[in-house]
C-alpha positions in Angstrom: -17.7 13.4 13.0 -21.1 12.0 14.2 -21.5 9.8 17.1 -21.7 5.4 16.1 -24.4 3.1 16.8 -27.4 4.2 14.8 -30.6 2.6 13.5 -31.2 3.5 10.3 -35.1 3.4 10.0 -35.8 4.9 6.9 -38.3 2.6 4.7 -37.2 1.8 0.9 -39.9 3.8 -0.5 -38.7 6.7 1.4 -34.9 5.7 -0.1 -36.5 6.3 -3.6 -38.4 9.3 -3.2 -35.3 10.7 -1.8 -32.7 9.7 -4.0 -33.7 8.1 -7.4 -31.4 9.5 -9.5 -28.6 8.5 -7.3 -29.3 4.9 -7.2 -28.5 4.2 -11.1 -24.5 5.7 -10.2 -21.7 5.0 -7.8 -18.5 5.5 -7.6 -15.2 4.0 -6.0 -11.4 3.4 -5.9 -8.8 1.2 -8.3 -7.2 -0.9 -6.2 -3.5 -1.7 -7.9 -2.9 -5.0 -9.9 -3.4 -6.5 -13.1 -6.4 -5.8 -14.8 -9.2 -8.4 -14.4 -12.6 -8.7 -15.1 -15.1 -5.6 -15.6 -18.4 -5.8 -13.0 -21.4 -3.8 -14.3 -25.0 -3.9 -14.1 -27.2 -4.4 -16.7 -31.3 -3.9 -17.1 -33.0 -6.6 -18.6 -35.2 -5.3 -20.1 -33.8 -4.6 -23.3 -35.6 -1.0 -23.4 -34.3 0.0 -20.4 -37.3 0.2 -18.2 -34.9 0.3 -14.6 -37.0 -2.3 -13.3 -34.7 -6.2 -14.0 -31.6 -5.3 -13.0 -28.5 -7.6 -12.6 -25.0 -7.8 -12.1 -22.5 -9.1 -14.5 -18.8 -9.6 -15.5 -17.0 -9.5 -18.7 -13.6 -9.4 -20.0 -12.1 -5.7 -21.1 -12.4 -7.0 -24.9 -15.8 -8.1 -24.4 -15.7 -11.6 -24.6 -16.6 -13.7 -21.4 -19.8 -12.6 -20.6 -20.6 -13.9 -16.9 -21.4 -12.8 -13.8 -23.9 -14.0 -10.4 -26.6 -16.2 -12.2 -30.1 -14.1 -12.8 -32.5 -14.8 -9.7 -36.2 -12.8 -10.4 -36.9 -13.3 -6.9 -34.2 -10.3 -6.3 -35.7 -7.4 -8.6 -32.5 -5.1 -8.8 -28.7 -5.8 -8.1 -26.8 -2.4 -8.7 -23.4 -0.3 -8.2 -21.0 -3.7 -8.0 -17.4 -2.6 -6.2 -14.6 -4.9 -6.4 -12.6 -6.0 -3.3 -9.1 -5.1 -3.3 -8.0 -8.6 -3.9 -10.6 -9.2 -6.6 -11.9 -11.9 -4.8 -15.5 -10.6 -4.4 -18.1 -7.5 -5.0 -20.2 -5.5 -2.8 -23.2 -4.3 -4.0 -26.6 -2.7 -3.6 -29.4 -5.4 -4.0 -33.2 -4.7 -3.6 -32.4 -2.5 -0.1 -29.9 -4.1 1.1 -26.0 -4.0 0.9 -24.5 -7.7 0.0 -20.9 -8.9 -0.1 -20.2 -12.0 -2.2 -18.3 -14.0 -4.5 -18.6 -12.7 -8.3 -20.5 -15.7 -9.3 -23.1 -14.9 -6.4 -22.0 -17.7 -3.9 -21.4 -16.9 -0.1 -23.7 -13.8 -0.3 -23.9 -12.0 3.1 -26.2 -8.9 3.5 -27.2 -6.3 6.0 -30.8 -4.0 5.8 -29.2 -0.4 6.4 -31.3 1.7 4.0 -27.7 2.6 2.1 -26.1 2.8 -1.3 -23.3 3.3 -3.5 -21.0 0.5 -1.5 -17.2 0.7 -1.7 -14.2 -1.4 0.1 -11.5 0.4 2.2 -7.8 -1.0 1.0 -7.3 -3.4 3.5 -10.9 -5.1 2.6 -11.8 -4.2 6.2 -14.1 -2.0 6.2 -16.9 -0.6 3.5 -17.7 3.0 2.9 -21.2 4.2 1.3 -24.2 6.8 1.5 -27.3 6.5 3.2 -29.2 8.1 6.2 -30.6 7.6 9.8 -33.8 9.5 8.9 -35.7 10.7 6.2 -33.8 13.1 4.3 -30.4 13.8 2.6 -27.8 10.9 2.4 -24.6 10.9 4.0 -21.1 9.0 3.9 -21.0 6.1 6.7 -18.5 3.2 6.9 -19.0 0.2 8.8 -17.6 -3.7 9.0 -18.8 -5.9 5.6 -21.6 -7.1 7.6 -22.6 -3.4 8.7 -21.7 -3.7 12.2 -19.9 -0.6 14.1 -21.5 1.7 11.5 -19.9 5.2 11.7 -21.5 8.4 10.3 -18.6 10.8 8.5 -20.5 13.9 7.0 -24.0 15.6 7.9 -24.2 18.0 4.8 -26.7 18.8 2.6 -26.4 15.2 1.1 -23.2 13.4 0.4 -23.0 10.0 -1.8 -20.7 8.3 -4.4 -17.9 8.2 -1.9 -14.4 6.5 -2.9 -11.6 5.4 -0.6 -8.1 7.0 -1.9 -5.9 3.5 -2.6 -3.5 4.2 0.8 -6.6 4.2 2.8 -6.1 8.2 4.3 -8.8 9.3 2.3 -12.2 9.8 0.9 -13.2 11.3 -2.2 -17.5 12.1 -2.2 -19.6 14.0 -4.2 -21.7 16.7 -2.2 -25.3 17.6 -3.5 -28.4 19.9 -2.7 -27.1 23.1 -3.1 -27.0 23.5 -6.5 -24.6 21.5 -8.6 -23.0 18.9 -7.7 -19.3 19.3 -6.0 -16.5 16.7 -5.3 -15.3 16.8 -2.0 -12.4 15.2 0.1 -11.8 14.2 3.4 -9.6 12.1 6.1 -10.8 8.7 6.4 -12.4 9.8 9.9 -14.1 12.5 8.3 -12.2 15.1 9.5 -10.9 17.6 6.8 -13.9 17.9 4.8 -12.9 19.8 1.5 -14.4 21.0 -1.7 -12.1 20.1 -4.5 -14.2 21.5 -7.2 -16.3 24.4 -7.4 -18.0 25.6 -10.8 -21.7 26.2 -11.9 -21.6 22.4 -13.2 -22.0 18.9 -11.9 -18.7 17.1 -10.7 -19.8 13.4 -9.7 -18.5 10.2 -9.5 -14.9 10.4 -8.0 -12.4 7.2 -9.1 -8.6 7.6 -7.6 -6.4 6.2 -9.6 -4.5 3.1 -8.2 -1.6 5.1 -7.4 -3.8 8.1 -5.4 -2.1 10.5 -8.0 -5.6 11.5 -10.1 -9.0 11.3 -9.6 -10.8 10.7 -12.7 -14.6 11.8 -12.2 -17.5 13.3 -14.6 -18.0 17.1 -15.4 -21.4 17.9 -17.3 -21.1 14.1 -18.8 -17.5 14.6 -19.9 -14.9 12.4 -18.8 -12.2 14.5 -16.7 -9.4 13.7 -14.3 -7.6 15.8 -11.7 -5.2 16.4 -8.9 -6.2 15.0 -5.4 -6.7 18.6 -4.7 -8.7 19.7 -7.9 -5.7 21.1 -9.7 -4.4 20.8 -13.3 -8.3 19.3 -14.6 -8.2 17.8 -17.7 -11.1 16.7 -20.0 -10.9 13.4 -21.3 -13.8 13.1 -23.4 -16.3 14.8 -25.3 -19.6 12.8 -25.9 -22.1 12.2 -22.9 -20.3 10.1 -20.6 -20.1 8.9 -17.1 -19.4 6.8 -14.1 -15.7 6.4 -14.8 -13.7 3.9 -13.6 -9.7 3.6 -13.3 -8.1 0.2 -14.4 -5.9 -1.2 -11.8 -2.8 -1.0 -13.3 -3.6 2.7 -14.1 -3.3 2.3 -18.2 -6.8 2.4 -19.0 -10.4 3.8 -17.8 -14.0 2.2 -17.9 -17.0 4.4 -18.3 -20.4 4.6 -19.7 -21.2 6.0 -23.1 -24.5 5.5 -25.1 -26.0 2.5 -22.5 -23.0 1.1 -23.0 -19.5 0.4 -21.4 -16.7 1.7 -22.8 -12.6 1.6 -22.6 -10.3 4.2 -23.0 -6.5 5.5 -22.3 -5.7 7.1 -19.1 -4.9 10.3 -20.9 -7.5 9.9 -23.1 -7.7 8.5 -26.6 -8.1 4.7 -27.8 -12.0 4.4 -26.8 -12.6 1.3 -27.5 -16.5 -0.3 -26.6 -16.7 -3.2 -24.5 -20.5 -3.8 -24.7 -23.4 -3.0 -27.3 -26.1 -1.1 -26.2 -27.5 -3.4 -23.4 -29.0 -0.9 -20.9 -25.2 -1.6 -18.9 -24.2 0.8 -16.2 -21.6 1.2 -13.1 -18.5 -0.5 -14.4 -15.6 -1.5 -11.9 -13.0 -2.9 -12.9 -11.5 -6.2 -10.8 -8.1 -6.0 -9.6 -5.9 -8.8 -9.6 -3.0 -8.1 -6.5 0.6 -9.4 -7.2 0.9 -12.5 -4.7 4.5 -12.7 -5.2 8.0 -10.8 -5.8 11.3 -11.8 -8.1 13.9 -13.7 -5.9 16.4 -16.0 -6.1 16.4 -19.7 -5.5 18.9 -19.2 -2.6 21.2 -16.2 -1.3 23.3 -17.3 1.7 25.6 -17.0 3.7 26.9 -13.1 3.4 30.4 -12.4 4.1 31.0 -9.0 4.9 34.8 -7.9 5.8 34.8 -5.0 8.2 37.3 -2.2 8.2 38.0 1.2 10.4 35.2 3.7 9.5 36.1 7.2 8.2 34.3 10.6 8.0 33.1 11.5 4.9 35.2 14.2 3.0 33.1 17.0 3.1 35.5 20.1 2.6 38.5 18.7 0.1 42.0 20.4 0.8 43.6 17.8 -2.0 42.7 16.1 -5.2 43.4 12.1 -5.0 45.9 10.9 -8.2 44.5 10.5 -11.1 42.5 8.2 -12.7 40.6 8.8 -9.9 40.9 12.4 -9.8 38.4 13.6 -7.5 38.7 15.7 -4.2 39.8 14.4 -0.5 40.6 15.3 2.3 43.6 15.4 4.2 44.6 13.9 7.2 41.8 11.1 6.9 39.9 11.0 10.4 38.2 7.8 11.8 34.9 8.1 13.1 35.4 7.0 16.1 37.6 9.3 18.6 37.4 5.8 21.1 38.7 3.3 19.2 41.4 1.9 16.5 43.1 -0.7 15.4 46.8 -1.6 15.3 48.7 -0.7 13.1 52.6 0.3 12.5 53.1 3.6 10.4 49.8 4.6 12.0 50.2 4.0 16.0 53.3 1.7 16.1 51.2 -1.4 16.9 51.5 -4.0 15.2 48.8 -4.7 12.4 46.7 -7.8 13.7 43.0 -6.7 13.1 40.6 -8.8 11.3 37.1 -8.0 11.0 34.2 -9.8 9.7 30.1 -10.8 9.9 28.3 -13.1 8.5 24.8 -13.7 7.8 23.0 -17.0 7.6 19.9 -18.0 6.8 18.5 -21.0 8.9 16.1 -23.1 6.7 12.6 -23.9 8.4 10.7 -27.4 8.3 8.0 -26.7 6.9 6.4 -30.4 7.9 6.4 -29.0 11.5 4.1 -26.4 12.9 7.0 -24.9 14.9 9.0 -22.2 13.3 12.3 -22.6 13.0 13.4 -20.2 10.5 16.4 -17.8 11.6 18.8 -16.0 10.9 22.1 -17.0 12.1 24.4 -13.3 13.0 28.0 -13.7 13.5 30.5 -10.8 14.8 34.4 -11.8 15.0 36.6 -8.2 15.5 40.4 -8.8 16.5 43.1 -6.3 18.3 40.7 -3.8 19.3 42.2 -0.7 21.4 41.7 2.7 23.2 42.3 5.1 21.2 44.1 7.0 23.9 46.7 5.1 25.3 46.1 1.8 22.7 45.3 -0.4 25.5 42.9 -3.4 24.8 39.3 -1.7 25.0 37.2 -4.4 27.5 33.6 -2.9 27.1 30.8 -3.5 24.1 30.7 -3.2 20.7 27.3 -2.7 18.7 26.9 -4.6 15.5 24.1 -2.6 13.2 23.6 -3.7 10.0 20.9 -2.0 7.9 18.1 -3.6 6.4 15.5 -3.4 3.4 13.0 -5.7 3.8 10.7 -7.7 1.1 8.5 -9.9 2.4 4.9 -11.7 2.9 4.3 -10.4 6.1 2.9 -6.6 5.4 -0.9 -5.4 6.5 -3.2 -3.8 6.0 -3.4 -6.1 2.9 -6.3 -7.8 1.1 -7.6 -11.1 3.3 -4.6 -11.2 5.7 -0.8 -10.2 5.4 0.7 -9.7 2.0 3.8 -8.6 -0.1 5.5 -5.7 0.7 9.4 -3.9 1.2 9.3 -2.0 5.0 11.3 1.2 5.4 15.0 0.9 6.2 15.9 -0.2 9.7 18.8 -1.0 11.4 18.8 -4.1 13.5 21.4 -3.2 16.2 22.8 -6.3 18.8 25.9 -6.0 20.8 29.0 -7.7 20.6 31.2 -8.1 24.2 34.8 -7.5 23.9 37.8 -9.7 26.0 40.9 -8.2 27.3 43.9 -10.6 25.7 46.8 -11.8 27.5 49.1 -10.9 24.5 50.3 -7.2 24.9 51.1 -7.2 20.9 47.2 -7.9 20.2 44.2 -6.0 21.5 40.7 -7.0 22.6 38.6 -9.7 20.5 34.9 -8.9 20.5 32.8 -11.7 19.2 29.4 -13.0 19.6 27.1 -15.7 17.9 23.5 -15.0 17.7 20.9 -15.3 15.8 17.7 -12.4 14.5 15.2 -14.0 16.7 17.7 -14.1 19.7 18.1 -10.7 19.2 14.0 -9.9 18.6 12.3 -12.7 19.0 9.8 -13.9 15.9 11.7 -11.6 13.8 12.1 -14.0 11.1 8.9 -15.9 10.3 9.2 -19.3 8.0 7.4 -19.5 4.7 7.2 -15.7 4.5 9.8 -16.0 1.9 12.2 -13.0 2.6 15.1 -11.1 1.2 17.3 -9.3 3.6 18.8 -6.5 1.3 21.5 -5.2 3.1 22.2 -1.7 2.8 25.2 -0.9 5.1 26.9 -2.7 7.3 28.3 -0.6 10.8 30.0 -1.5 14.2 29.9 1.4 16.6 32.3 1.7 19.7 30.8 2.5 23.0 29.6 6.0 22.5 27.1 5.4 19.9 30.2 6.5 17.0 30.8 4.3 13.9 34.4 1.9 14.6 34.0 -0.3 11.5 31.8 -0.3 8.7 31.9 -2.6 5.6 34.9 -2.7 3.5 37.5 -4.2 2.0 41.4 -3.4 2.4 44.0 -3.4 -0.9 47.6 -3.8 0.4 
């Protein structure tokens, strides 16, 4: 990976002796969502001279014709990339790179002698070709306004690059030695890889929203293929390029005949979208999902908590039937520190209860503080040594484990967005007290809350679900005592 901070000096008439051809394509990544709008270029010249070109939008059926209104002070707008949250394009214009709003407001521009613009996931950052001096292009990102530029490849020219959807890579099309080859690497550059490798040209790399294809053009048919070139598959069979996946995967946009066209993902149901216009570099707008399904409320959770046993892994008997399956015999607790009372067991009386419960604590929204919580209570009675049954006076730990969904996930599209985090447990101790009454053990109990416990853990107006997968009490040495349960006299 080359070193930051260049100037790029090159003059635009250097930028077109060395790379005309490239100018008219580009390439780029479907971002998931609904399908919006298509973005493409069109000359206006009606015979195609490649010398009035502008951007515009239209619907996938072809009605809504739109787009940036037509300045002739600007001579060319080309290669239009969506943002991942639809909201605006980037595109080449007259030398220039420029960011903006799809009707042409807020435009914002920097003069790096570049092309073939695409966003990064998280609408960060921007990936595209271009070169410090004259000669071959090369893949650079930078900031949308072209700061902290940073050069990735130093080949024998590299252009059309595309950022895979999950941001770890970049798909790029390698020319100068022949035939053109699609190549990948890591979003820093490292890992450069040729993913094809044939006596034809392979161009114009589109992941699929899902990262799981790339759908690109071989000789001016349509194909798709594995991120790693494997199990290729020709789509079409007419002269076509600049392919472009929809965002929710179903369908692809490409160029056929000066014109833009639709088709299925696997091919099949080509449908045209415009008539012979001079129309080039489709993209196709994604539209995220803002929001999730949930309920209009879900609280409090009552979770009754009973003596945790291992898991019968070898059975030695076969439980009664209906429920003829397996088990294990003697049952063992999990813990070898701690149980409960009870008479046929350990000739204690049986005096346990166990429960938690889980409340939400509604925030004000009329207030800038945030007082959203979640209120956590513990309550465990008669709990013992295992030993000798004597009341245990240490520390429980209460760990119930969580799934979840909320607004609060980045990278996403102009700030945090909707998302479901890994499983985590979110562990807080519980203290145990010694009881006067020799015929009960220990009580361990506490009253917290999730911010208590972490503090800004639950954020208001993020509009969360707490999916509880598992609810567990572990004794002093780290071993499940009680997990979630319920007991049938």
């Amino acid at each position: 990976m080359l070193a930051t901070g260049f100037e790029m000096r090159i003059t635009w008439l250097t930028v077109v002796a060395v790379a005309t051809a490239v100018l008219a394509s580009t390439a780029h990544a479907a971002f998931p969502g609904a399908n919006g709008r298509i973005a493409f270029q069109r000359d206006f010249e009606s015979e195609c001279f490649n010398e009035r070109i502008y951007l515009h939008t239209i619907n996938p059926d072809g009605s809504g014709l739109g787009g940036p209104p037509i300045d002739f002070s600007i001579e060319k707008q080309e290669q239009p990339s969506w943002s991942p949250d639809g909201a605006r394009l980037v595109y080449w214009q007259d030398g220039k790179i420029v960011t903006g709003k799809p009707d042409g407001s807020e435009p914002q521009s920097f003069g790096f002698d570049s092309e073939q613009p695409a966003w990064s996931p998280d609408g960060t950052r921007l990936v595209f070709a271009g070169a410090t001096t004259v000669g071959p292009f090369h893949v650079f990102t930078s900031d949308p306004d072209g700061a902290n530029a940073t050069q990735l490849t130093s080949g024998t020219g590299e252009t059309q690059p595309s950022w895979s959807p999950d941001g770890s890579k970049i798909a790029y099309t390698v020319t100068g030695s022949g035939d053109a080859e699609i190549y990948t690497m890591n979003a820093d550059g490292a890992g450069q890889t040729p993913i094809t490798s044939n006596t034809v040209d392979d161009e114009f790399p589109n992941w699929s929203p899902n990262g799981a294809r790339i759908v690109f053009a071989r000789g001016s048919r349509i194909w798709t293929m594995d991120p790693d070139g494997g199990n290729a598959v020709q789509l079409t069979s007419s002269v076509d390029t600049t392919p472009a996946w929809s965002p929710d995967g179903n369908r692809i946009a490409f160029v056929r005949g000066n014109s833009i066209w639709t088709m299925n993902a696997a091919g099949g149901g080509e449908t045209q979208v415009t008539s012979n216009e001079c129309d080039a570099n489709p993209d196709w707008q994604p539209v995220p999902a803002a929001g999730y399904p949930r309920p209009k409320g879900a609280t409090p959770m009552y979770v009754s908590l009973v003596p945790a046993y291992a898991l019968c892994a070898a059975p030695n008997r076969t439980h009664g039937a209906p429920l003829s399956f397996g088990s294990c015999a003697p049952p063992g607790q999990t813990s070898s520190q701690l149980t409960v009372g009870t008479p046929d067991a350990n000739h204690s009386p049986a005096k346990s209860v166990g429960f938690a419960t889980i409340t939400t604590k509604l925030g004000n929204p009329s207030t800038p503080a945030d007082e959203a919580d979640v209120r956590l209570i513990v309550s465990v009675t008669d709990v013992r040594r295992a030993g000798d049954l004597t009341d245990y006076p240490g520390t429980l730990e209460a760990r119930p484990l969580l799934r979840v969904t909320d607004h609060d996930n980045t990278p996403y599209p102009g700030g945090p967005g909707p998302g479901t985090v890994t499983d985590l447990a979110f562990p807080f101790s519980v203290p145990c007290n010694v009881t006067a009454d020799a015929t009960v053990g220990s009580t361990c109990s506490v009253l917290t809350s999730a911010d208590a416990v972490l503090p800004d853990a639950v954020k208001e107006g993020k509009r969360t679900l707490w999916q509880i997968e598992g609810y567990e009490v572990r004794d002093g040495d780290g071993a499940p005592f009680l997990r979630e349960g319920l007991f049938i006299p």
